[in-house]
C-alpha positions in Angstrom: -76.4 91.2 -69.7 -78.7 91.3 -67.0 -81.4 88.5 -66.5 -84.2 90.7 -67.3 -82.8 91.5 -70.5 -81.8 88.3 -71.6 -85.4 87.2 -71.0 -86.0 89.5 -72.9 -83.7 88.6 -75.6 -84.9 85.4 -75.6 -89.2 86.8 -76.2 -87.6 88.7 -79.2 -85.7 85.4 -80.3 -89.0 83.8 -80.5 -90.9 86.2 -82.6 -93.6 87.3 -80.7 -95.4 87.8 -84.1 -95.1 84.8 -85.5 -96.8 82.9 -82.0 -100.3 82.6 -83.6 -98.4 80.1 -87.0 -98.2 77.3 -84.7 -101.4 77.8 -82.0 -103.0 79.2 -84.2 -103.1 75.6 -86.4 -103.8 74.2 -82.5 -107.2 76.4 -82.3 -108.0 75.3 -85.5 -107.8 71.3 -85.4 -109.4 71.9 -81.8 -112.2 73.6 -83.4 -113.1 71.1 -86.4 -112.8 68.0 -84.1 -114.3 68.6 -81.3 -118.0 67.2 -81.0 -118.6 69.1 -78.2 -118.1 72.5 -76.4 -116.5 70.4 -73.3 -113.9 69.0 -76.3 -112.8 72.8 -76.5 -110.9 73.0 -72.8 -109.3 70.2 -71.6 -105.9 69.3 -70.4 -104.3 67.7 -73.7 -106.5 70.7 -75.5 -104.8 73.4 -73.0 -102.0 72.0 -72.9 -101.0 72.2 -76.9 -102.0 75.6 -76.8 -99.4 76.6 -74.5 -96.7 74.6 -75.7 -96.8 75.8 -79.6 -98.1 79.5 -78.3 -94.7 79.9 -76.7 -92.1 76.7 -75.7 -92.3 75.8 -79.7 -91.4 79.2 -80.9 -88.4 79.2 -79.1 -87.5 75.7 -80.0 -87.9 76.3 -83.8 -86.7 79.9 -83.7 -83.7 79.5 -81.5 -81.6 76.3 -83.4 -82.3 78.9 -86.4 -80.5 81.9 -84.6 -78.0 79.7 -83.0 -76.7 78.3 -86.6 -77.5 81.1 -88.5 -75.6 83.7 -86.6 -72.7 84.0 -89.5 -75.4 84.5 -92.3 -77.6 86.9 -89.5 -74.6 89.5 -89.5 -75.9 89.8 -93.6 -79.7 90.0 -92.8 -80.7 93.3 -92.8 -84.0 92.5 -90.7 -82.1 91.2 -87.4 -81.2 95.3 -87.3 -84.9 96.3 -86.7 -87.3 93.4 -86.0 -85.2 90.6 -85.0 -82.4 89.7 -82.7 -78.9 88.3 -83.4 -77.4 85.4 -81.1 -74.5 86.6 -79.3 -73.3 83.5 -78.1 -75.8 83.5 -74.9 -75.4 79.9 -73.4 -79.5 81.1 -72.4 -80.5 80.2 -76.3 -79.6 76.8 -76.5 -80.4 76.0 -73.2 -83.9 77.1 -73.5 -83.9 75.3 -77.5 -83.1 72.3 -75.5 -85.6 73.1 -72.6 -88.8 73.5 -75.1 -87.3 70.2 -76.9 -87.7 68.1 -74.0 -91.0 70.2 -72.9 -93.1 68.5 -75.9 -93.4 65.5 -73.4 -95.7 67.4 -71.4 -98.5 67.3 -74.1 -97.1 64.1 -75.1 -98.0 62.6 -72.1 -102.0 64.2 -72.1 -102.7 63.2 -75.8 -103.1 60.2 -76.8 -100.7 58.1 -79.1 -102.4 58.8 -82.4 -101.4 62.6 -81.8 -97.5 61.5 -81.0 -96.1 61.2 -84.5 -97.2 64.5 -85.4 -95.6 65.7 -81.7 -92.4 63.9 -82.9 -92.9 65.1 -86.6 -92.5 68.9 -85.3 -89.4 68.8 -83.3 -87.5 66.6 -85.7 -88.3 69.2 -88.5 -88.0 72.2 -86.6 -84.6 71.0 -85.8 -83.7 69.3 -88.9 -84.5 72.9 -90.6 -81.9 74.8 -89.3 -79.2 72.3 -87.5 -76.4 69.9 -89.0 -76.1 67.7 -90.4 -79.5 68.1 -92.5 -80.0 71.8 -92.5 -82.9 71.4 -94.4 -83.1 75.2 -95.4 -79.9 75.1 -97.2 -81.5 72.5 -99.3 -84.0 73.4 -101.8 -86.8 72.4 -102.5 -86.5 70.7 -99.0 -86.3 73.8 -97.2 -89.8 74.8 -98.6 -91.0 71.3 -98.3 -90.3 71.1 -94.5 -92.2 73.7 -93.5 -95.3 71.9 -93.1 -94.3 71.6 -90.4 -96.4 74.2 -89.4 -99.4 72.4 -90.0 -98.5 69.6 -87.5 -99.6 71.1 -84.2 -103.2 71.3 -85.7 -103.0 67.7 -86.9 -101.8 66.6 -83.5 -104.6 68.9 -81.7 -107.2 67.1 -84.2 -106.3 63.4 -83.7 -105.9 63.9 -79.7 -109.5 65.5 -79.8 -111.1 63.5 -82.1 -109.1 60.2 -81.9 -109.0 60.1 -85.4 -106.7 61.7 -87.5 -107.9 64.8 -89.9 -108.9 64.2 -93.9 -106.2 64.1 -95.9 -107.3 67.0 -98.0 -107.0 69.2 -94.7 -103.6 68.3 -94.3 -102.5 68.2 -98.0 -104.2 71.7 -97.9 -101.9 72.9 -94.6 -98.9 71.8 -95.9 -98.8 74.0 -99.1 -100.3 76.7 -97.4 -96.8 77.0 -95.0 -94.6 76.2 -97.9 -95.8 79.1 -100.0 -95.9 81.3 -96.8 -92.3 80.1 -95.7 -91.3 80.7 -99.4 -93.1 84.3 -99.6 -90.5 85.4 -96.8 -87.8 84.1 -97.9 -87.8 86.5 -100.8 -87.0 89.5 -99.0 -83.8 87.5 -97.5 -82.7 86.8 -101.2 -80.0 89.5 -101.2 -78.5 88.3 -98.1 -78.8 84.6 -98.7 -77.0 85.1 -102.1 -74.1 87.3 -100.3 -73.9 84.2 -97.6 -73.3 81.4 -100.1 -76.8 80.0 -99.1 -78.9 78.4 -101.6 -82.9 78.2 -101.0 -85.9 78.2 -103.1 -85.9 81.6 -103.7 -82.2 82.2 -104.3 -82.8 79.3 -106.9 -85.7 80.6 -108.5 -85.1 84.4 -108.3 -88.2 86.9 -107.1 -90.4 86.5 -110.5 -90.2 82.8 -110.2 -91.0 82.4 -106.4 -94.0 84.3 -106.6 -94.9 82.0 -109.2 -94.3 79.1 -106.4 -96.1 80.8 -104.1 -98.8 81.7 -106.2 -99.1 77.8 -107.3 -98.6 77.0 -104.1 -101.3 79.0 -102.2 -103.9 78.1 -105.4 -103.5 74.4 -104.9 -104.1 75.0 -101.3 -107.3 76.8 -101.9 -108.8 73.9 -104.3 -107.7 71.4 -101.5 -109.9 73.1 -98.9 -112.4 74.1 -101.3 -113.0 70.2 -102.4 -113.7 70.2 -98.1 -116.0 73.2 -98.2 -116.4 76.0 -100.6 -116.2 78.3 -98.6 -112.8 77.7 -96.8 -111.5 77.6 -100.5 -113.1 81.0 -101.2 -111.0 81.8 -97.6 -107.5 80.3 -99.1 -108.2 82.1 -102.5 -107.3 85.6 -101.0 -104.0 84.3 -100.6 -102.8 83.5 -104.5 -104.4 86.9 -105.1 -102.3 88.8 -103.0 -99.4 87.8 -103.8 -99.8 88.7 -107.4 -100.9 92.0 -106.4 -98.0 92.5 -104.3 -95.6 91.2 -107.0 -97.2 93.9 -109.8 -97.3 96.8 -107.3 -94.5 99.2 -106.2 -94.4 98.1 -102.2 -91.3 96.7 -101.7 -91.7 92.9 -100.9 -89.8 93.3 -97.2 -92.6 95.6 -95.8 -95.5 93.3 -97.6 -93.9 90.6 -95.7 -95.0 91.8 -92.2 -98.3 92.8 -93.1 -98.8 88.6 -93.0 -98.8 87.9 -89.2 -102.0 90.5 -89.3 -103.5 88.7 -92.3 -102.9 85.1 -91.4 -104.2 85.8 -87.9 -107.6 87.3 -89.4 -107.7 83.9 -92.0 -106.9 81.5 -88.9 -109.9 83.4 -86.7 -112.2 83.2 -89.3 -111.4 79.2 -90.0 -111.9 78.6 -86.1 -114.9 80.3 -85.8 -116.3 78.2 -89.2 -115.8 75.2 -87.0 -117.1 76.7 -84.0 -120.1 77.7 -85.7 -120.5 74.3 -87.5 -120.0 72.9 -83.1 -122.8 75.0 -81.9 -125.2 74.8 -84.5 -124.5 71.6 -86.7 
């Protein structure tokens, strides 16, 4: 394969689509803790975004394809939207690469921010590699990924020196484990076939869309007890995924209508804080 191409390979490895779950959280905490419009753009500010817009995608994505490449051959998805890992020394190089690249923003934030830092590679690695493989484990696999949250706690604490309410937090965290749940279903099939247990091969479809309904609700009433209106935001979310569990669209397409829908939420919670920075 020819250098271009495996840069290429390795974009497609990191799920271009899927950027915005982890700077988007970055935007977010930026937004909300920031007292100022000079809190927006600094260095540590600048810095996060760039490393969980791109450098963290490939970390988290790539241990997944590198251990899962015997259970990818059974995924349907890796045909169209995804990538399989060949065995390309370039993906765990560059998994290793991003790792150590989280000491760049390490060393710009301050240390309130670092156990958050250190909270996100541990997981995103602990997720998918031995010994832990925490998504062959449920209900840890679901439970981990809050991790998702962890780049917008960090972005809050190194703007705000203080870290964000718990409720925020407590809100994130279910948020991403009804979302990582959600799209798991459509790799239920597969996973079975594999020999790999998760929340949603446990559970079965009806029963996960329970979770994530439960899960996306609670979420909702955590932000709603910080503002009403960022509950009304989070309540879309329990409602769609009952209407996608009684309707006829097959749960595999549904699933990719998310990065457009979770982008739209995320803009409209940044711009909340913005608009609660410039006019109190």
């Amino acid at each position: 394969m020819t250098l271009d191409g495996r840069l290429r390979y390795l974009v497609v490895c990191s799920r271009p689509r899927f950027w915005l779950y982890l700077a988007g959280p970055v935007a977010v905490g930026v937004a909300y803790a920031a007292s100022t419009t000079a809190d927006l753009f600094t260095p540590p500010t600048l810095t996060l975004a760039a490393y969980f817009l791109v450098p963290a995608n490939v970390l988290l994505y790539g241990v997944n394809d590198v251990f899962d490449a015997d259970i990818d051959g059974l995924n349907p998805k890796k045909d169209e939207r995804e990538v399989r890992y060949g065995g390309d020394p370039l993906i765990p190089a560059a998994v290793v690469a991003s790792a150590l690249l989280v000491l760049v923003p390490t060393a710009l934030t301050p240390p309130l921010a670092w156990p958050w830092l250190a909270g996100f590679v541990v997981l995103g690695v602990a997720y998918s590699a031995p010994p832990a493989r925490l998504k062959t484990r449920p209900p840890l696999d679901s439970l981990s990924n809050g991790l998702y949250v962890l780049p917008g706690v960090a972005a809050y604490a190194a703007v705000a020196g203080t870290n964000p309410p718990a409720l925020a937090v407590v809100g994130g965290w279910l948020w991403a484990m009804a979302m990582h749940t959600f799209s798991a279903i459509p790799d239920i099939d597969p996973d079975r076939r594999a020999g790999i247990e998760t929340t949603a091969t446990r559970l079965g479809e009806g029963w996960t869309y329970a979770y994530c309904a439960g899960c996306w609700t609670a979420a909702a009433v955590a932000f709603g007890l910080l503002d009403p209106r960022l509950g009304v935001l989070l309540a879309l979310y329990p409602v769609g995924v009952v209407l996608v569990a009684r309707s006829s669209v097959d749960v595999a397409r549904a699933y990719w209508w998310y990065p457009a829908v979770n982008t739209v939420v995320g803009a409209l919670f940044t711009m909340g804080g913005l608009w609660r920075l410039v006019h109190g």
